[in-house]
C-alpha positions in Angstrom: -21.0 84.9 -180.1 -22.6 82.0 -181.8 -23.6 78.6 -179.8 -22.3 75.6 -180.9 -25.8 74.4 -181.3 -26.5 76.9 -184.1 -22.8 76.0 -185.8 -24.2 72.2 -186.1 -27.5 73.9 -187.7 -25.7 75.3 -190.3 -24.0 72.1 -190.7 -25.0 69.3 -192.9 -26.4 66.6 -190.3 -24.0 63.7 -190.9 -21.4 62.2 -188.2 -18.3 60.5 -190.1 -16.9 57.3 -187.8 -15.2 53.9 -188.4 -15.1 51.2 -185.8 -11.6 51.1 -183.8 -11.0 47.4 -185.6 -11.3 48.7 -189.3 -7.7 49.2 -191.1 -6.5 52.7 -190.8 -6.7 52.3 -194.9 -10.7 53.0 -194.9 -10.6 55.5 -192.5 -8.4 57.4 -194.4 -10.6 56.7 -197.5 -13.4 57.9 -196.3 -11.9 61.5 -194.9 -10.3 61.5 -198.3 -14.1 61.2 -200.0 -15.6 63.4 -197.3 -13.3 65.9 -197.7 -12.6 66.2 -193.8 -9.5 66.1 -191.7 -10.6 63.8 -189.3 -13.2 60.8 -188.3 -14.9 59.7 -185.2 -14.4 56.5 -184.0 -17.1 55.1 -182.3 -18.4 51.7 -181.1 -22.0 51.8 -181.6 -22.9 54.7 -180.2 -20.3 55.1 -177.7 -17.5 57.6 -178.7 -14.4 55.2 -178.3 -11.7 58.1 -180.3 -10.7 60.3 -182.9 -8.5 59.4 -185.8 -7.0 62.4 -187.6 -4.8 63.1 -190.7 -2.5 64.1 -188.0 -2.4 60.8 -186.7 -1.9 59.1 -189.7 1.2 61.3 -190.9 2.9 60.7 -187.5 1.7 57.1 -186.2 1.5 55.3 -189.8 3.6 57.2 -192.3 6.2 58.2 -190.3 7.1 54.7 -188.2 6.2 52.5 -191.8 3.4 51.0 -191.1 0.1 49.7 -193.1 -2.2 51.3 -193.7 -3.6 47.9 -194.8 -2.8 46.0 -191.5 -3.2 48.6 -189.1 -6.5 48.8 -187.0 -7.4 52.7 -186.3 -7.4 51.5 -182.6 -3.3 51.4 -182.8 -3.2 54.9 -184.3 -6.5 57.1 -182.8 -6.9 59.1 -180.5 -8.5 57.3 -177.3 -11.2 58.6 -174.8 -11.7 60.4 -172.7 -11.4 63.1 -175.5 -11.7 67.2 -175.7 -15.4 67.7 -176.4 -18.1 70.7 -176.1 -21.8 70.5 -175.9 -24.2 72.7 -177.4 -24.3 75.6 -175.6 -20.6 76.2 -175.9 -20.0 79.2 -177.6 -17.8 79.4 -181.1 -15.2 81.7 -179.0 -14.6 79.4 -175.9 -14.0 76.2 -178.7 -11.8 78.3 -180.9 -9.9 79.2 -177.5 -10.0 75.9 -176.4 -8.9 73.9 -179.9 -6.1 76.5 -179.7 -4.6 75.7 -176.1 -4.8 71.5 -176.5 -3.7 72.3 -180.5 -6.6 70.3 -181.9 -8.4 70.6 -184.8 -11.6 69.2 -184.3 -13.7 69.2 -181.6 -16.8 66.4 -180.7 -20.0 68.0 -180.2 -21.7 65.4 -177.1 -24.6 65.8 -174.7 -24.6 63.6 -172.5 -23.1 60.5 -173.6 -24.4 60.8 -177.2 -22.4 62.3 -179.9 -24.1 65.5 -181.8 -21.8 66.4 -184.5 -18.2 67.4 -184.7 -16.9 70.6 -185.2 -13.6 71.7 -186.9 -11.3 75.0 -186.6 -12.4 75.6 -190.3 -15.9 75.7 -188.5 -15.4 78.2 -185.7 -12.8 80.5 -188.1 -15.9 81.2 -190.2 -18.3 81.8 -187.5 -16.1 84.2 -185.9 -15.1 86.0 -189.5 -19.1 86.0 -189.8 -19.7 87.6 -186.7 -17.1 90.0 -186.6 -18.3 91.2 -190.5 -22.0 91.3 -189.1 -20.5 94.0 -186.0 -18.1 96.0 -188.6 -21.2 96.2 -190.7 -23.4 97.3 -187.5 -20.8 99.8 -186.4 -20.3 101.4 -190.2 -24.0 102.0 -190.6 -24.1 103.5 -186.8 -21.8 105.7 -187.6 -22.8 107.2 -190.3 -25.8 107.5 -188.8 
């Protein structure tokens, strides 16, 4: 199965964060213009938490609060947080995203943050891989 190293390859190499003091209302811009379900959030280089859409609906939306005049420290996710390093494989993340019932996962060596990976991610790795076998096995058998 497919290291996380070579998942971040096929990646484009960007890392999305906010700083914990920014209002929840530019985080959630800038997932809406990135297209992604979820941002880092990161003093400096130190990974501090995640905010995700998730997050939002249920800690913002939900309780009717501002996005305005809430700081994505009162909503994230804090550290310590789930995260895999590059030798993970894209079956042991999908297993693991699957028993904590998280979408994304932060790719870290060490204390610095590599990339992020979602489920979206790992589902086509794993469809990829298992097309690439099927394809192996068709053409072994007939022969």
């Amino acid at each position: 199965m497919v290291p996380v190293s070579q998942l971040l390859a096929d990646k484009p190499n960007e890392i999305f964060a906010v700083a914990p003091q920014q209002p929840v209302l530019e985080a959630v811009a800038l997932m809406a213009e990135k297209s992604i379900g979820a941002v880092l959030v990161m003093e400096g280089e130190k990974l501090v938490g995640i905010l995700s859409e998730r997050d939002y609906a249920r800690k913002v939306v939900l309780k009717g609060r501002s996005s305005k005049d809430t700081p994505v420290a009162d909503i994230m996710t804090p550290a310590p947080l789930i995260t895999v390093g590059t030798a993970s494989r894209a079956r042991e993340c999908m297993r693991l995203m699957t028993d904590k019932r998280i979408r994304h996962l932060p790719v870290v060596e060490g204390d610095k943050v590599i990339g992020m990976l979602s489920i979206g991610d790992l589902v086509r790795a794993i469809i990829q891989a298992q097309e690439a076998e099927i394809a192996q096995l068709t053409q072994y058998i007939a022969g």
